[in-house]
C-alpha positions as CSV (number, residue, x, y, z in Angstrom):
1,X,-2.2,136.0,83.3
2,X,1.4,137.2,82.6
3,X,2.7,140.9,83.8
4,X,3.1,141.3,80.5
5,X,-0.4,140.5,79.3
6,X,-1.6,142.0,82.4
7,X,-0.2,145.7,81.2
8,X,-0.9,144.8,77.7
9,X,-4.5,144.8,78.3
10,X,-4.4,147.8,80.7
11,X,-2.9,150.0,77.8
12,X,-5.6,148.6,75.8
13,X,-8.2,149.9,77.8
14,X,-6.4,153.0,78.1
15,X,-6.3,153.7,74.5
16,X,-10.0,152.9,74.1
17,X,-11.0,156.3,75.5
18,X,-9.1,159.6,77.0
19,X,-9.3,158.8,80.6
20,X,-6.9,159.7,83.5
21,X,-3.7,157.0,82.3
22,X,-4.3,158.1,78.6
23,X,-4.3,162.0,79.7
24,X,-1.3,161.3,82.0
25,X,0.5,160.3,79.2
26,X,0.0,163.0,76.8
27,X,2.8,164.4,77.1
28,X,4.9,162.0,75.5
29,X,2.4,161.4,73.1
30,X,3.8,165.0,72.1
31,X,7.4,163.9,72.2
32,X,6.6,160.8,69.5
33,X,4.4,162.9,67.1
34,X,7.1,165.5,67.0
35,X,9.9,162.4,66.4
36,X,7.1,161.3,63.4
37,X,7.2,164.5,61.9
38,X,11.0,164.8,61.8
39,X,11.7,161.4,60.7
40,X,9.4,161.8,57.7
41,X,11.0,165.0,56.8
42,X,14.7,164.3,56.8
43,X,13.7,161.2,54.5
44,X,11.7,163.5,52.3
45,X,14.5,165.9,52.6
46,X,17.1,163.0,51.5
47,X,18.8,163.7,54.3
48,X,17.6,160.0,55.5
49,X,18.3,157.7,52.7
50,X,15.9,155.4,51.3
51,X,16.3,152.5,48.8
52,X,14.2,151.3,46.0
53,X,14.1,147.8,44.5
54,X,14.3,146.6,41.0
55,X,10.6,145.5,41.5
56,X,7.3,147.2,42.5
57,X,7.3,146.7,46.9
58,X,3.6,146.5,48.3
59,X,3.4,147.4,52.0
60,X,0.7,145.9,54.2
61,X,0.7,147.3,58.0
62,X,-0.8,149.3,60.4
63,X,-1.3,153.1,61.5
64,X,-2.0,151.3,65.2
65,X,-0.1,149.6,67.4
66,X,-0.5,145.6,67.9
67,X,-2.3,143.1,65.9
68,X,-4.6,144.0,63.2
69,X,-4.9,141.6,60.9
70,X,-2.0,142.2,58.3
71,X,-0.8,138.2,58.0
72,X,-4.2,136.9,56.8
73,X,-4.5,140.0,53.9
74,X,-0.4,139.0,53.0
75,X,-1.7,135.9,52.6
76,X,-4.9,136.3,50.5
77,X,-2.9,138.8,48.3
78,X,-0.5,136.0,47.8
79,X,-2.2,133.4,46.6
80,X,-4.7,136.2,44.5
81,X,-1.1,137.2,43.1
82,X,-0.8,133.3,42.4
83,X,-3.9,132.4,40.7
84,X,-3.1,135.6,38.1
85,X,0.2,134.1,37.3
86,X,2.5,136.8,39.2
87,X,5.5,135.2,41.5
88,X,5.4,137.5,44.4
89,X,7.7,137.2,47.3
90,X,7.2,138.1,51.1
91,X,9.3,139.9,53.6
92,X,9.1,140.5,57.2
93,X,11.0,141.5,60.3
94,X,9.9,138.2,61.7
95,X,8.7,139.7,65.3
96,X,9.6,137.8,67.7
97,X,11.9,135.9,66.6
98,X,16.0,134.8,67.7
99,X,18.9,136.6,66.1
100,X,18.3,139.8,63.5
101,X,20.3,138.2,60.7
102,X,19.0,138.0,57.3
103,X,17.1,134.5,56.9
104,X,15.0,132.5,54.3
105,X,12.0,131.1,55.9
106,X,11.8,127.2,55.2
107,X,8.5,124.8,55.2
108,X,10.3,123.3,58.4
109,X,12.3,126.1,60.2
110,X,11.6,126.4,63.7
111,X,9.6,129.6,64.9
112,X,12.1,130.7,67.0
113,X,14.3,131.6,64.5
114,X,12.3,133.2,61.8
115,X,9.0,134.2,63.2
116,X,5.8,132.9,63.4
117,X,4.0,134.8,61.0
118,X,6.7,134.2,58.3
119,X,6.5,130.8,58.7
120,X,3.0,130.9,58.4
121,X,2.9,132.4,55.6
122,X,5.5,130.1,54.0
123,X,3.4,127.1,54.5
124,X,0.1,128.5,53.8
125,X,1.3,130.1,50.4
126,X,4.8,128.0,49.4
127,X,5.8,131.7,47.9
128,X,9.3,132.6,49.0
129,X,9.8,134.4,52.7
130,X,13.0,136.0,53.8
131,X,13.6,138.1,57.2
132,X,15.8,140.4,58.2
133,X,15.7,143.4,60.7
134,X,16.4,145.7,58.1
135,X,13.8,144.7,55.6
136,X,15.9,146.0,52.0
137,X,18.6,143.6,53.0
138,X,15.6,141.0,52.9
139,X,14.1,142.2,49.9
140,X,18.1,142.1,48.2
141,X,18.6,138.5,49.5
142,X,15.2,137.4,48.3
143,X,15.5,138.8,44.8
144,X,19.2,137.4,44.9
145,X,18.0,133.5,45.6
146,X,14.7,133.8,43.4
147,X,15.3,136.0,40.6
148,X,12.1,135.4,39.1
149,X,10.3,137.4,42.0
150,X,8.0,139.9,40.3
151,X,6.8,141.9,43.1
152,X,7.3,142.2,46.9
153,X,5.5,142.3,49.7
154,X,6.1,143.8,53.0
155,X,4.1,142.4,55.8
156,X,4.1,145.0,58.4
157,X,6.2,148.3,57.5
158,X,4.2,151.2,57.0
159,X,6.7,153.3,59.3
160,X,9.9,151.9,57.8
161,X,10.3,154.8,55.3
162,X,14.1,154.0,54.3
163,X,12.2,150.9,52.0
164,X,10.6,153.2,49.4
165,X,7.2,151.4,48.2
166,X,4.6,151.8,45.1
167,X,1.7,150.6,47.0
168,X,1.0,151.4,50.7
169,X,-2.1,149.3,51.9
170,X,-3.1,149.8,56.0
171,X,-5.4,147.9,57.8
172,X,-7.9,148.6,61.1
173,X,-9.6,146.0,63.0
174,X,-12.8,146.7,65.3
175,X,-10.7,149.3,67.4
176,X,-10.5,151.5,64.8
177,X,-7.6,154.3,65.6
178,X,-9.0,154.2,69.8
179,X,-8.9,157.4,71.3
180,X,-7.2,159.1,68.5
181,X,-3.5,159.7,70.3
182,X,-0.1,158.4,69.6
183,X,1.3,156.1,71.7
184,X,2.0,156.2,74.6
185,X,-1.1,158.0,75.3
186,X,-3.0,155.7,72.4
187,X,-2.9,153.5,69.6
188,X,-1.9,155.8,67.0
189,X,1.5,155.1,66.1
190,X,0.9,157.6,63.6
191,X,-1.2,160.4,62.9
192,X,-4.4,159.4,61.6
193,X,-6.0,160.7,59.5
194,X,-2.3,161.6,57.1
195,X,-1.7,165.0,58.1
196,X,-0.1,165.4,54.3
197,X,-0.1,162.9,51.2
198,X,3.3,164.0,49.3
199,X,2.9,162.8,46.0
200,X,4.4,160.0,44.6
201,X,6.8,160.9,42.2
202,X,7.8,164.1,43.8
203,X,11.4,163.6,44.8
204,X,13.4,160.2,45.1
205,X,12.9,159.9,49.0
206,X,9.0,161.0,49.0
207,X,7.7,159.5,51.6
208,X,4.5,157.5,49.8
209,X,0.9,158.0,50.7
210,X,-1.8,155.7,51.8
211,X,-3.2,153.8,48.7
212,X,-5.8,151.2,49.9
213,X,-7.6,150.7,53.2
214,X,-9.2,147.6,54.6
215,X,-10.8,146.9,57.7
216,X,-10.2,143.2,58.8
217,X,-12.8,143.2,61.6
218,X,-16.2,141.9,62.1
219,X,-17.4,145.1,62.1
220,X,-15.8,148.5,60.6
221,X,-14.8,150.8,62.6
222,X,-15.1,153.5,60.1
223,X,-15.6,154.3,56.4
224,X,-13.4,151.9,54.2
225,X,-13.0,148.8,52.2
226,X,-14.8,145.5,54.4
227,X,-13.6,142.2,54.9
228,X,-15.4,138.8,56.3
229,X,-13.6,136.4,58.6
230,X,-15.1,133.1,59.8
231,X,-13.5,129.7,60.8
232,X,-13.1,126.7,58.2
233,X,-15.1,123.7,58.4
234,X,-12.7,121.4,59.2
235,X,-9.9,121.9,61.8
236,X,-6.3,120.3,60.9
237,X,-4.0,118.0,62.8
238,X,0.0,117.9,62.6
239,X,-0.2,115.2,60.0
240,X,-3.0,117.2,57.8
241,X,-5.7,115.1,59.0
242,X,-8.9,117.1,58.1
243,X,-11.5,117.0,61.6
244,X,-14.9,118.1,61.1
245,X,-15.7,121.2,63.6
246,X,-19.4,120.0,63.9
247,X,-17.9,116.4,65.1
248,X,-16.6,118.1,67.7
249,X,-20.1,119.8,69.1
250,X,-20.4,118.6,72.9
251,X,-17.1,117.8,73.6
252,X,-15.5,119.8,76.7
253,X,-12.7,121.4,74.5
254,X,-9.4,124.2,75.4
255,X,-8.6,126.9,73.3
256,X,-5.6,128.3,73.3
257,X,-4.4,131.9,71.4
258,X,-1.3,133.7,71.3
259,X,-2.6,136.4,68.8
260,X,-3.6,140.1,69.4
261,X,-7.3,139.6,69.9
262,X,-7.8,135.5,71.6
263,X,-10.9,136.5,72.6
264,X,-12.1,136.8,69.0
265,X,-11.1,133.3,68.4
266,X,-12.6,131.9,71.4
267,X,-15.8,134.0,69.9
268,X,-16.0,132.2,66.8
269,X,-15.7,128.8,67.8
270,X,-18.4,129.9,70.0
271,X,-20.6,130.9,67.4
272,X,-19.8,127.3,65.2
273,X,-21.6,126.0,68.0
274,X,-18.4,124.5,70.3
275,X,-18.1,124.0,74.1
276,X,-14.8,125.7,75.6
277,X,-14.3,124.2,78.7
278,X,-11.1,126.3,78.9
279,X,-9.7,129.3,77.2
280,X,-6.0,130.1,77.2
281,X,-5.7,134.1,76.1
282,X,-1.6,134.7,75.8
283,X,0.0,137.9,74.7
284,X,0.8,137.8,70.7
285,X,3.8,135.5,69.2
286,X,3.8,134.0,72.9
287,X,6.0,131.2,73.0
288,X,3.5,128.5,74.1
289,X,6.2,126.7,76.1
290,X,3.5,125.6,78.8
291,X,2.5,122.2,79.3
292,X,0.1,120.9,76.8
293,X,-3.3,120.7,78.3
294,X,-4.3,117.1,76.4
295,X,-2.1,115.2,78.9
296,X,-5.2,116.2,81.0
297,X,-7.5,114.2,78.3
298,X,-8.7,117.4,76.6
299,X,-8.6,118.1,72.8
300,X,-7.1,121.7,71.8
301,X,-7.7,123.8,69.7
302,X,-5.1,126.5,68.4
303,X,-5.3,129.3,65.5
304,X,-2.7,128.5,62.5
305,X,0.1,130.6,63.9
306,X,0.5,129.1,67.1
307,X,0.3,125.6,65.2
308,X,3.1,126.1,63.1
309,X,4.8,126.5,66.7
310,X,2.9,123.5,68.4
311,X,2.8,121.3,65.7
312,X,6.7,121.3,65.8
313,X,6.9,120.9,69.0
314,X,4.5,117.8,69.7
315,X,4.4,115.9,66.8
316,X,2.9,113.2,68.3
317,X,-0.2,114.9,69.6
318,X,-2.5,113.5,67.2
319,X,-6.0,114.8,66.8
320,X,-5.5,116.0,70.7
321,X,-4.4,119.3,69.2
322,X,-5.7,120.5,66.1
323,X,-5.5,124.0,64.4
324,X,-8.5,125.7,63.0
325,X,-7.6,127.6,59.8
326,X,-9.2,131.5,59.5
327,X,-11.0,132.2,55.9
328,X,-10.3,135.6,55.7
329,X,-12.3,137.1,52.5
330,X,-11.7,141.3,51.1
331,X,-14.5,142.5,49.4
332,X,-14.7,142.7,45.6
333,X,-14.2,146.0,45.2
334,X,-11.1,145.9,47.4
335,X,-10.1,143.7,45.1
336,X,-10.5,145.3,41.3
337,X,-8.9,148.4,43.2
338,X,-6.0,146.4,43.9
339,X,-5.8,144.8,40.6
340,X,-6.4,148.1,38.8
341,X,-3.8,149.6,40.8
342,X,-1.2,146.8,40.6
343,X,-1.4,146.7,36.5
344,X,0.2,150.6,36.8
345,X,2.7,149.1,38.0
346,X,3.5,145.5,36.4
347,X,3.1,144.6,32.7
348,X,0.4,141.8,31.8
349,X,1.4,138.5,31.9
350,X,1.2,136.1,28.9
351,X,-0.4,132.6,30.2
């Protein structure tokens, strides 16, 4: 295990309860929850300026730090945005990636230089992707190259107040909000619950409320909107060869994960009945630049995003490495309130 994935998971543990590290660093919890509070008041003071596009911008993110499951929701939106006839498009800081310049994200760009989750997303979907650090000058570029674009969305963002937004949707895996500090002391990058919900409308930098809530885990960790998460049947190869999961029951098999929760991963092909002879946990966007473990004579399995890094970078690997897509499934009701509040905001579409 990596120093990095080493103190990773000791600030996990940390945030999980208010033990000795977590009370130790307290104190500068103070100093970032003041910095919070003054950030959002200078923007809803228009002191801080803030830009709004020419379409609605939906932002999906997180009130804790890490990983919580925003890329698979941006990517169920999509294609839900899709099969209703809209034309969203996606932006992202691509983390992670090389260079901060403003980038469109192409079927067959490396990782490296736009993100992993952006690319992702451009495969899985085919809507258009564009990153940048600062995420208006993506949203300016995107609308610029396709000018049919009837709606944004921000994966990750929540935080980035000088993008103004119409929909604010935040998401909470298994942890929940942890010990209920701000970092460094816990999760909480903000304070949760909102300690004030401006409204809307009430001035042109108002700094925009929490609309929807949805908790991407197995289990929730609190009240809220639920969704379900299991593997796909079949597991793909670089060439899109489909490979049965079952037909791979009681073979010795390494998984490999460079997401914010491996261990879930390595759970649920656990639970389809697979043998992991090995499990590879890395720290999230890892760069996977180790040797591949099927020169060994194992098969490997991966999740999407570290595919679309893998893939590229053995093409020849066959059915030796294969990636094992996530269905990831809001409830109904998550749903109509989404579409109930997204037709405030766009006129109905003539099919």
């Amino acid at each position: 295990m990596t120093l990095k994935s080493t103190l990773q998971t000791r600030l996990q543990s940390a945030w999980a309860q208010r033990g000795p590290l977590a009370c130790l660093l307290w104190p500068l919890a103070q100093l970032h929850a003041g910095a919070v509070v003054l950030r959002r008041w200078l923007y809803q003071q228009g002191i801080l300026q803030s830009w709004r596009a020419d379409v609605p911008v939906i932002v999906i993110g997180n009130v804790v730090a890490g990983g919580a499951g925003k890329t698979p929701l941006v990517m169920a939106l999509v294609q839900h945005l899709q099969a209703a006839g809209r034309q969203p498009g996606v932006v992202s800081r691509g983390y992670g990636r090389q260079g901060e310049g403003c980038l469109e994200v192409l079927p067959q760009l490396p990782a490296s230089l736009c993100g992993d989750e952006p690319l992702l997303i451009r495969q899985r979907t085919g809507a258009p992707v564009f990153v940048a650090r600062r995420r208006m000058d993506a949203v300016r570029a995107l609308l610029a190259a396709h000018p049919q674009t009837d709606l944004i969305i921000c994966d990750d963002g929540l935080q980035h107040h000088a993008l103004q937004r119409d929909l604010n949707i935040a998401v909470f895996d298994e942890r929940g909000v942890g010990n209920g500090w701000l970092l460094p002391a816990g999760p909480l990058r903000e304070a949760w619950p909102p300690t004030n919900s401006p409204k809307r409308r009430s001035g042109p930098q108002a700094v925009a409320p929490i609309d929807l809530l949805l908790h991407t885990g197995q289990t929730a960790a609190f009240a809220g909107f639920q969704s379900s998460r299991a593997l796909a049947d079949n597991a793909i190869a670089a060439d899109g060869t489909l490979v049965p999961l079952d037909s791979l029951k009681g073979e010795a098999l390494v998984a490999v994960a460079a997401i914010a929760s491996p261990e879930a991963f390595f759970s649920m092909l656990r639970q389809r009945g697979l043998t992991l002879a090995r499990c590879i946990p890395l720290p999230d966007h890892d760069t996977l630049e180790g040797s591949p473990a099927w020169q060994a004579g194992q098969r490997v399995l991966c999740t999407e995003k570290d595919a679309v890094k893998l893939f590229a970078r053995y093409p020849d690997a066959g059915q030796q490495l294969l990636a094992v897509p996530l269905v990831f499934t809001p409830e109904p009701g998550f749903m109509q309130a989404f579409d109930a509040r997204l037709n405030a905001l766009l006129p109905t579409l003539s099919h």
